[in-house]
C-alpha positions as CSV (number, residue, x, y, z in Angstrom):
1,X,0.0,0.0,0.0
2,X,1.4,3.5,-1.0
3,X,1.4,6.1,2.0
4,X,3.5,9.2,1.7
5,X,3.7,12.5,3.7
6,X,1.0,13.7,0.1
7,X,-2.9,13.4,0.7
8,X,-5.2,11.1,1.4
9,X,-5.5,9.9,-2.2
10,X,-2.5,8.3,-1.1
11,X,-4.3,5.8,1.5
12,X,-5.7,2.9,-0.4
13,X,-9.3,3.6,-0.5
14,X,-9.4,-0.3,-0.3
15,X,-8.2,-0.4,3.3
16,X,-11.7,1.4,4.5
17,X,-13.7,-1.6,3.0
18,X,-11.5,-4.4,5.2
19,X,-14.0,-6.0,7.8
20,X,-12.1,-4.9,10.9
21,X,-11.7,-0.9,10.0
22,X,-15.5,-1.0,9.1
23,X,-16.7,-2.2,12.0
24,X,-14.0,0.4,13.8
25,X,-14.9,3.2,11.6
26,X,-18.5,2.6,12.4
27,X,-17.8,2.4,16.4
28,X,-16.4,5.6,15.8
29,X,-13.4,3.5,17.7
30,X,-10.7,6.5,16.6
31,X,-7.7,3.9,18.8
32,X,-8.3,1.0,16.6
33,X,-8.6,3.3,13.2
34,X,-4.8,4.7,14.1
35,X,-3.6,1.3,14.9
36,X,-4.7,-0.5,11.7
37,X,-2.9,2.5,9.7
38,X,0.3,1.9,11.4
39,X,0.0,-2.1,10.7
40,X,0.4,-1.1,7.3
41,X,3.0,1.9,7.8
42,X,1.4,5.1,8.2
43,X,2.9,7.0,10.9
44,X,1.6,8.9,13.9
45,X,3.1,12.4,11.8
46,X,2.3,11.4,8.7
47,X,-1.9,10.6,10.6
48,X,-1.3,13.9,12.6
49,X,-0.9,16.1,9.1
50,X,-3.8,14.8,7.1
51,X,-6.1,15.4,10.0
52,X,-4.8,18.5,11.2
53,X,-4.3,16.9,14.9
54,X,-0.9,17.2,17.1
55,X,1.2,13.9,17.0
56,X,0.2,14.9,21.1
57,X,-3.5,14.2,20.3
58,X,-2.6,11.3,18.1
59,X,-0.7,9.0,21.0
60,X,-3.5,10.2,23.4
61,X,-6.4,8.6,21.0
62,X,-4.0,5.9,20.8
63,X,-3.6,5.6,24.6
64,X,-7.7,4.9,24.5
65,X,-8.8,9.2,24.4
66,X,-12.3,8.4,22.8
67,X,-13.1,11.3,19.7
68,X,-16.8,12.7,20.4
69,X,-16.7,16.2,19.1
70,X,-18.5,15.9,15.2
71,X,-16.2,18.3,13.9
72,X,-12.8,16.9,15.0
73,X,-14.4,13.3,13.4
74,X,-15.4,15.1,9.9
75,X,-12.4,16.5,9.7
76,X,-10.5,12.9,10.5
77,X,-12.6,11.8,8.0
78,X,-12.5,14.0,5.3
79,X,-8.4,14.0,5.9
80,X,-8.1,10.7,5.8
81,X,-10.5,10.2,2.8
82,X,-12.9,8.2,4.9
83,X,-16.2,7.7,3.5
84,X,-18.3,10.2,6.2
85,X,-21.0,7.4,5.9
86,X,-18.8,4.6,7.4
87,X,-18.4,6.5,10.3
88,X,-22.4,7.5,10.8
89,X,-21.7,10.9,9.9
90,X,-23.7,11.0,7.4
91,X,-25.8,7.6,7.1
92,X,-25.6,5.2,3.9
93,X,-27.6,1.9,4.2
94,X,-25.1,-0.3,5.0
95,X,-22.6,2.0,7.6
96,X,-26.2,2.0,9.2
97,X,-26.6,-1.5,9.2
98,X,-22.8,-1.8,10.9
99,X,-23.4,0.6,13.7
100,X,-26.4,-1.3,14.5
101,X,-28.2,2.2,14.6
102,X,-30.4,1.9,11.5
103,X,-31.6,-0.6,9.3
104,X,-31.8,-0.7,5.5
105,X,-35.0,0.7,3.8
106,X,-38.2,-1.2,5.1
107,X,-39.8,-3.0,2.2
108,X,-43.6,-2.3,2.4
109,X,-45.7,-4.6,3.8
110,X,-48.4,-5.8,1.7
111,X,-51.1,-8.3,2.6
112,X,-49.4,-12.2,3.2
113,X,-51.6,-13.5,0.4
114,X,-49.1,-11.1,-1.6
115,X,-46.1,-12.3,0.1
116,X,-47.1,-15.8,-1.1
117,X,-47.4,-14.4,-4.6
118,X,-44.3,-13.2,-4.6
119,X,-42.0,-15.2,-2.7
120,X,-43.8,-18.0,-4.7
121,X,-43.1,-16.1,-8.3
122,X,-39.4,-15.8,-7.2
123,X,-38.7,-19.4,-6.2
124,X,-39.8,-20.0,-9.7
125,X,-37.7,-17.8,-11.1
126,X,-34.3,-18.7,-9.1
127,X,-35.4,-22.7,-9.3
128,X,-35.5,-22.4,-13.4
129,X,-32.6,-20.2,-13.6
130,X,-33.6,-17.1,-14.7
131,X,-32.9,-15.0,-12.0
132,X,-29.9,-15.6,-9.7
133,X,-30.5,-12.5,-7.9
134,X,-27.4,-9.7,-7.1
135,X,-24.6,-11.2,-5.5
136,X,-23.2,-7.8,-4.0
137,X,-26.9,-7.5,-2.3
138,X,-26.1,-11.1,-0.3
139,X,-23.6,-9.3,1.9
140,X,-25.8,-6.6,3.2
141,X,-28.1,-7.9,6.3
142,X,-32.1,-8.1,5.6
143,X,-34.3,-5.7,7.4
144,X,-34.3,-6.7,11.0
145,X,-37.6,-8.0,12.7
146,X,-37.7,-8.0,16.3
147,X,-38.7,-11.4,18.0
148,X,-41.6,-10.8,20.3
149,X,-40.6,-10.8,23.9
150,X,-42.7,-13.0,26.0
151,X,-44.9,-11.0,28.6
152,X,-43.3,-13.6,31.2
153,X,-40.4,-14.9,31.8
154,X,-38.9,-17.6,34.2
155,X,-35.5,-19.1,35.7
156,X,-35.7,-21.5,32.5
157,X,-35.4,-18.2,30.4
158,X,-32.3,-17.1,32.3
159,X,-30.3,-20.6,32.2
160,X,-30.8,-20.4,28.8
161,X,-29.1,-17.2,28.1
162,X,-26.2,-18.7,30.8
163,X,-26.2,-22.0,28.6
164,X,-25.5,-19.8,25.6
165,X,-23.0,-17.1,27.1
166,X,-21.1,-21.0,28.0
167,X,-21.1,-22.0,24.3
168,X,-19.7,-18.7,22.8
169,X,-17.8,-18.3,26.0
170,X,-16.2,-21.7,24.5
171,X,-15.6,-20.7,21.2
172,X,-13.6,-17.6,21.8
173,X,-11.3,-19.6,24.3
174,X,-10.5,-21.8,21.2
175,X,-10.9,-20.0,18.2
176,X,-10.9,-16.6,19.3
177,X,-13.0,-13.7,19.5
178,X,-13.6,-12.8,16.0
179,X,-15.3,-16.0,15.5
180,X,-18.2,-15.3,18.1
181,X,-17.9,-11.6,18.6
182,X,-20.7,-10.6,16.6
183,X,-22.8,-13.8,17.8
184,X,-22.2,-12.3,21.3
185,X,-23.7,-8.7,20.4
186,X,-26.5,-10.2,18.8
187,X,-27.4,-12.3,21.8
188,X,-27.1,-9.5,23.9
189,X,-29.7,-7.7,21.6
190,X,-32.4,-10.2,22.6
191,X,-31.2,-11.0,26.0
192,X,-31.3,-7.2,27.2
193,X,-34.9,-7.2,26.0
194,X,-35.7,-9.6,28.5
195,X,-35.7,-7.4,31.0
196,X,-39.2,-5.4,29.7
197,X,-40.6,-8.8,30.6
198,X,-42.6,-9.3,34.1
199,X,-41.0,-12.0,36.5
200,X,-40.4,-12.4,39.8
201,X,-37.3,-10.8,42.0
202,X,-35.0,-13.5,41.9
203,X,-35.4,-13.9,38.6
204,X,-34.8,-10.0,37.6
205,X,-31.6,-10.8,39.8
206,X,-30.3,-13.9,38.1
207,X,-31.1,-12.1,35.1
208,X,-29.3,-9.1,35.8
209,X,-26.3,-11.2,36.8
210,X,-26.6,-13.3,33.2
211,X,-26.9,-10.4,31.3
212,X,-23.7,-9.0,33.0
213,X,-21.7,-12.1,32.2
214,X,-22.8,-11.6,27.9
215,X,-21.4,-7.3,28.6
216,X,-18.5,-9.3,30.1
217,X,-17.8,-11.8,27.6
218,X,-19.4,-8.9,24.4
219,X,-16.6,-6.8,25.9
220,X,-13.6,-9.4,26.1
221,X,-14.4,-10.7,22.3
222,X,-14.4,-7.0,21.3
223,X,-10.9,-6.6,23.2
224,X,-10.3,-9.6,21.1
225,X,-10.5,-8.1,18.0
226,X,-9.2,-4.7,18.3
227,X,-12.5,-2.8,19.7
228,X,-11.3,-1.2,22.3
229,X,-14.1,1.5,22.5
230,X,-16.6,-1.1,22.3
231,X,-14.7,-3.6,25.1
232,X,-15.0,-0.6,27.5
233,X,-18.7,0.2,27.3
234,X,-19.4,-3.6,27.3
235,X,-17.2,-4.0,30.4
236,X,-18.6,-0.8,32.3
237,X,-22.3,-2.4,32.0
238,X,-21.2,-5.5,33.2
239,X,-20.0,-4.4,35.9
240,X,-22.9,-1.8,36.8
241,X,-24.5,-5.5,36.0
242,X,-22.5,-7.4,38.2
243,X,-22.8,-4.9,41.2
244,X,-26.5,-4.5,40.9
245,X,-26.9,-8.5,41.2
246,X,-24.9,-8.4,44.2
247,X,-22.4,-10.7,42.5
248,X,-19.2,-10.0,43.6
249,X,-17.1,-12.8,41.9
250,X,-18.4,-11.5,38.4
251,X,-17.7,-8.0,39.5
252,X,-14.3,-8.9,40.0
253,X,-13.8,-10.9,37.1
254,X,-15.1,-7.7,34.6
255,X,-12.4,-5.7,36.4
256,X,-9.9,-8.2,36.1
257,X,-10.8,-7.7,32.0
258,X,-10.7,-4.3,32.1
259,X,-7.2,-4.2,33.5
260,X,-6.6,-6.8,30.9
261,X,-7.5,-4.4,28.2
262,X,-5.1,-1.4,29.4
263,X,-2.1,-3.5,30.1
264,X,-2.7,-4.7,26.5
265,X,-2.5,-0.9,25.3
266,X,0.6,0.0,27.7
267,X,-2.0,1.9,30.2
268,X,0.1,0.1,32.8
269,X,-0.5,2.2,35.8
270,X,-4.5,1.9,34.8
271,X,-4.3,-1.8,34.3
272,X,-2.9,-2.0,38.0
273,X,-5.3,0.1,39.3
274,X,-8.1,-1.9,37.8
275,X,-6.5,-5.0,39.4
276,X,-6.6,-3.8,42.7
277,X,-10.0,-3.1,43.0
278,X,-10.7,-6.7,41.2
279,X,-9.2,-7.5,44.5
280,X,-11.5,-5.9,46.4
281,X,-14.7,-7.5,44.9
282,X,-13.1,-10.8,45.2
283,X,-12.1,-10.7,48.8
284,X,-15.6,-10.3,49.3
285,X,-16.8,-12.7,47.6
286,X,-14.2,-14.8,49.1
287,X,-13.5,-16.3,45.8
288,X,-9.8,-18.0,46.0
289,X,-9.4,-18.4,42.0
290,X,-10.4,-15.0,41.7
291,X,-8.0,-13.5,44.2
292,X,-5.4,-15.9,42.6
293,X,-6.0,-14.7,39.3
294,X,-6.0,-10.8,40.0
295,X,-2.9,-11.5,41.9
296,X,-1.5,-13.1,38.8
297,X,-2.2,-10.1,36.1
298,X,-0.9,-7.8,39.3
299,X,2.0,-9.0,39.5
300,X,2.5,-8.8,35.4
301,X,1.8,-5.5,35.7
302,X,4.3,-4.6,38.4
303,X,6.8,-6.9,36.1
304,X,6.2,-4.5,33.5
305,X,6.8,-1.2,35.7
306,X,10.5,-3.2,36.6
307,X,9.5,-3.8,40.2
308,X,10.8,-7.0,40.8
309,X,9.8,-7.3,44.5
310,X,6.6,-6.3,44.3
311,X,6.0,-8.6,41.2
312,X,7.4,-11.7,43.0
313,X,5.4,-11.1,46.1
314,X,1.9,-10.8,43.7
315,X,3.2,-13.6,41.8
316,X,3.9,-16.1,45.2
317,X,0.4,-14.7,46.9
318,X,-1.8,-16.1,43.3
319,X,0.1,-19.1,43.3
320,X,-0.5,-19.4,47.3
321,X,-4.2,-18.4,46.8
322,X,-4.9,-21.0,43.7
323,X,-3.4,-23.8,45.9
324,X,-6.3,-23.3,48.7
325,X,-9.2,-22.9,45.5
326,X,-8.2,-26.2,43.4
327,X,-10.8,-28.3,45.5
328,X,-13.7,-25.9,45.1
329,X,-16.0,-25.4,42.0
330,X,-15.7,-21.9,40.6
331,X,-18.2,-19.9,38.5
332,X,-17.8,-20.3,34.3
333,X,-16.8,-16.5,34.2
334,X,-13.1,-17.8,36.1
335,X,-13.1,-21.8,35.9
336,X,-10.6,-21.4,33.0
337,X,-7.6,-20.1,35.5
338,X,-5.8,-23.1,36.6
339,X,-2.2,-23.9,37.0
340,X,-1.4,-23.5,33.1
341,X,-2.7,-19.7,33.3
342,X,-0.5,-19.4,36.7
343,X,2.3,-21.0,35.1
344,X,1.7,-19.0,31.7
345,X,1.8,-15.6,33.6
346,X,4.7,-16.6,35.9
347,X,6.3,-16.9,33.0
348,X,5.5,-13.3,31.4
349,X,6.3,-11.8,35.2
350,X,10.0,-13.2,34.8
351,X,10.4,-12.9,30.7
352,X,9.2,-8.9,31.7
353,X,11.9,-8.8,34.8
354,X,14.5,-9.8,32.9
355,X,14.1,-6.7,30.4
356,X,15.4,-4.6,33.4
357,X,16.7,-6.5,35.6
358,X,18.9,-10.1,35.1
359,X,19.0,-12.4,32.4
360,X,18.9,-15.2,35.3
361,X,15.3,-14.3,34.6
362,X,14.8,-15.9,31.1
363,X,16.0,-19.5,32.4
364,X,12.9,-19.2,35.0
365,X,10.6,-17.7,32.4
366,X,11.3,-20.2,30.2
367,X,10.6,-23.3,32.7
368,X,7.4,-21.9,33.4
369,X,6.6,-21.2,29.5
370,X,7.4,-24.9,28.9
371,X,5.1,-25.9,32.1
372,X,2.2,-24.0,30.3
373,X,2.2,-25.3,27.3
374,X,2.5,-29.1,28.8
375,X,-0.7,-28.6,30.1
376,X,-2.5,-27.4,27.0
377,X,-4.3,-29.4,24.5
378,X,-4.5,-28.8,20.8
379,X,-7.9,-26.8,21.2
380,X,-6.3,-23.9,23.1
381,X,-5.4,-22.7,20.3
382,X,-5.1,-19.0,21.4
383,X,-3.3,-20.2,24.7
384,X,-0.9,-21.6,22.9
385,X,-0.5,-19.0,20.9
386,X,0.4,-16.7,23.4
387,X,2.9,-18.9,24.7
388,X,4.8,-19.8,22.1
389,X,5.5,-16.2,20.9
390,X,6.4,-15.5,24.6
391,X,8.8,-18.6,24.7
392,X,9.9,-18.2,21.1
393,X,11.2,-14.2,22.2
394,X,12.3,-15.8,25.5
395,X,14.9,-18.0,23.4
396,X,15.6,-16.1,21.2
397,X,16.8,-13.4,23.8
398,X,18.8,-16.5,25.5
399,X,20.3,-17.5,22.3
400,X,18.6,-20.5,21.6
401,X,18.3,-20.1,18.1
402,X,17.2,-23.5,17.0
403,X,14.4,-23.6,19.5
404,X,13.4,-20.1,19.6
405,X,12.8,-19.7,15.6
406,X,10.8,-23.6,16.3
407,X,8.7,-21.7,18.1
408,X,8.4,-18.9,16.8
409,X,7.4,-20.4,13.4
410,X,4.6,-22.6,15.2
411,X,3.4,-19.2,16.9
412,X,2.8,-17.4,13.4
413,X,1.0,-20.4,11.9
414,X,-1.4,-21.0,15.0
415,X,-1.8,-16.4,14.5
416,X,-3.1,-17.3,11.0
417,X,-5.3,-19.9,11.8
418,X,-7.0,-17.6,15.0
419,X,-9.3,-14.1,14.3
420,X,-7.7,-12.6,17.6
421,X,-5.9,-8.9,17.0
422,X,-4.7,-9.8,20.3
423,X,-2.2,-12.6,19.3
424,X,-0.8,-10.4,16.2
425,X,0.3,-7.6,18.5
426,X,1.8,-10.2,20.4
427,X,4.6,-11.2,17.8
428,X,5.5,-7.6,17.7
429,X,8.3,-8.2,20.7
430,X,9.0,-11.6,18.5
431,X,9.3,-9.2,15.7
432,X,11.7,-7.2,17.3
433,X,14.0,-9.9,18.7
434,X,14.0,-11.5,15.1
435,X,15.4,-8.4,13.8
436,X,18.2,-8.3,16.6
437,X,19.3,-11.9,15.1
438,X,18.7,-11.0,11.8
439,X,22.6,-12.6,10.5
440,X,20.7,-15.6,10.7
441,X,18.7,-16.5,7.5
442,X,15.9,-18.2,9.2
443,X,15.6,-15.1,12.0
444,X,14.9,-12.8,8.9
445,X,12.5,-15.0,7.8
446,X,10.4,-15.2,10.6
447,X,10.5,-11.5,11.0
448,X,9.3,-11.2,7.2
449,X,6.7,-14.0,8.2
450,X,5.8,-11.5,11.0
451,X,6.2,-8.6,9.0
452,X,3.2,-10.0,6.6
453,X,1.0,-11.4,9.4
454,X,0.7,-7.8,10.9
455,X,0.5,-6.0,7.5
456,X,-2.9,-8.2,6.8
């Protein structure tokens, strides 16, 4: 793709139609917009002069500063050559339909003998083969009908919005959020309508407390994917959610996420605050798993500030905490933190301490890298994922060359194979590393490999 410091002509118009930058452009999710532009090696100077923003503005929209002002976004748009539409600006059918704010043009509605006439007359017509139909029009959703919402409802109801939130709770532990994101949001659309429905108290309470676990699980997928925008309003009702259903565990476990989502984006200082008050729901709910796991993504967090004592103590207290929880039965929302996520953060906590303090650290990082992935099966796909890029760059850094690129090839395939933004930003540190050994062939390659994986 050409990019220069000229106009926007410049940006391949092509890059607004990609699925990802749609849906982001349509959010109005500014964050994502500037990160996808850099993937493919527009700077934040060359972003700053088309839309007449500081490079200072630029890192701070980066850094999560959400764009509201309708000026500042036309003129983003219009500098960028962004169709205004695409970003609900000014509304075309089918940036509508992806902002889940309007519908394409109701057909009318004639009388259902008509329907039958017509529906009948083209069956015909697509049966004999004279009419195929417009194969552009297939990608653009139908006009939405809203399924009734029964004047009653019952616990039945609510398991089975819980039974559902387990299924594509499932799917993006395996394959990732992109593959159930949108499932997730649409769920959510009928799920949320419930609560206009009478039923008694416990029920508006479990249902409250179901509904907080699809914001929680909408918001993690959209995290997933790049979404930031749309992970934190997600998150933020399932926690209002969470609290108002007096469920402390879940409470904990959507700020556990949002920290999550900041450490991802170098909010470091945020993420840690976020974690900390996850602690706080989950001492009162007296959850051990919980407490272990906050502990856990603390202690990454402090690993990542360079505070080696304060990252070991976290580290020792979630390993301490998960020891006195592995006989108790835990709520979906946390069951998947076991000894394989305690080993696979361990491992990030050290591979992060050695970058400032001792390369003593890489030998420990790696041991609990290789523990992980021992305890993983084929269809933790994304697990594994993460962990071999993080033992590939541990490796590598150690000057295991034979192993590290092993890895590191295995961790690009399993990125191609998995819709998750999450694991491609991952490689970036691989990336880098790769570079550093780049007098050997087959280091060079796997940064190219890289190279083209994040450029996709």
């Amino acid at each position: 793709m050409n990019v220069s410091s000229g106009n926007a002509q410049e940006i391949d118009p092509a890059l607004w139609e990609r699925p990802q930058m749609r849906q982001a452009l349509a959010a109005r999710d500014m964050a994502t917009v500037y990160r996808l532009l850099q993937r493919i090696g527009v700077s934040q100077r060359h972003i700053a002069a088309l839309t007449a923003q500081s490079q200072s503005e630029i890192s701070e929209i980066l850094k999560g500063r959400q764009v509201m002002a309708y000026e500042v976004l036309g003129r983003i748009a219009d500098g960028l050559g962004i169709p205004r539409g695409y970003m609900g600006l000014a509304y075309d059918s089918s940036s509508a339909a992806l902002a889940g704010t309007a519908a394409a043009e109701q057909p009318d509605d004639p009388c259902e003998d008509e329907q039958v006439r017509r529906l009948l007359a083209h069956a015909a017509q697509v049966t004999i083969g004279t009419t195929v139909g417009d194969a552009e029009e297939w990608a653009e959703p139908l006009p939405p009908t809203e399924t009734p919402v029964p004047y009653r409802i019952g616990m039945a109801d609510v398991e089975q919005i819980e039974a559902v939130t387990r299924t594509l709770r499932a799917l993006d532990y395996r394959h990732g959020g992109g593959v159930c994101r949108d499932a997730v949001v649409a769920q959510l659309t009928w799920s949320q309508r419930l609560l206009r429905a009478a039923c008694p108290e416990s029920v508006t309470l479990r249902l409250h407390q179901a509904l907080a676990d699809q914001h929680n699980l909408a918001g993690w997928t959209s995290f997933d994917v790049g979404l930031y925008g749309a992970a934190r309003g997600h998150l933020a009702r399932a926690l209002e959610q969470a609290k108002y259903a007096r469920n402390s565990s879940l409470a904990a476990n959507v700020l556990y996420r949002m920290g999550r989502v900041h450490l991802h984006c170098d909010r470091i200082l945020d993420a840690l605050r976020f974690f900390q008050l996850g602690q706080i729901c989950a001492q009162d709910a007296s959850c051990e798993r919980t407490v272990a796991m906050l502990f856990a993504n603390e202690a990454w967090a402090y690993a990542l500030l360079g505070d080696s004592d304060l990252a070991l103590k976290s580290i020792n207290r979630a390993s301490d905490e998960l020891a006195r929880a592995r006989d108790r039965e835990s709520p979906a929302w946390v069951s998947f933190f076991g000894t394989a996520d305690l080993d696979a953060t361990s491992g990030m906590v050290h591979a992060d301490l050695a970058v400032t303090h001792f390369d003593s650290h890489l030998d420990i990082a790696e041991r609990f890298l290789v523990e992980a992935l021992g305890q993983r099966d084929p269809s933790m796909a994304r697990s594994r994922a993460f962990e071999l890029t993080a033992l590939a760059t541990v490796r590598l850094r150690a000057g295991d060359m034979s192993s590290g690129l092993a890895n590191g090839d295995e961790a690009v395939t399993l990125a191609t194979e998995i819709r998750s933004v999450r694991i491609i930003d991952r490689l970036a540190p691989l990336q880098a590393v790769a570079m550093m050994r780049a007098h050997s062939g087959d280091a060079q390659d796997l940064a190219q490999r890289i190279s083209a994986v994040r450029a996709a």
